[in-house]
Phi, psi and omega in degrees: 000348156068035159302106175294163184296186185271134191274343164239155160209133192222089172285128168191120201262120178221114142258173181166134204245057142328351188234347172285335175073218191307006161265356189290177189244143161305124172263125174115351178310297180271015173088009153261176179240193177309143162300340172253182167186143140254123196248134164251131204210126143267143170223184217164106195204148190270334197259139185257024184270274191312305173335310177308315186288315202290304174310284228304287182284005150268345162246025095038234148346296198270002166232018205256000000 
């Protein structure tokens, strides 16, 4: 699409089993990690074209 690359990108993956209450697990008790994850994905782009490309295909993913 002869796009530039995004001048900022900010990723950030949090698990943690908060929603199980007195079911959660202790992490690292049984050799697993968490059951859950949450993701935060920030972009930074001079073109709102990428922005667009970028939302189109993420969300995709973040809803499948």
């Amino acid at each position: 699409m002869k796009l530039d690359d995004f001048k900022r990108v900010q990723i950030q993956a949090i698990g943690d089993e908060s929603l199980y209450g007195a079911n959660a697990r202790v992490y690292g008790e049984d050799g697993e990690g968490p059951r859950e994850a949450a993701v935060w994905i920030a972009v930074e782009h001079s073109d709102k074209k990428a922005i667009d490309v970028f939302g189109r295909e993420l969300a995709a993913s973040a809803t499948g």
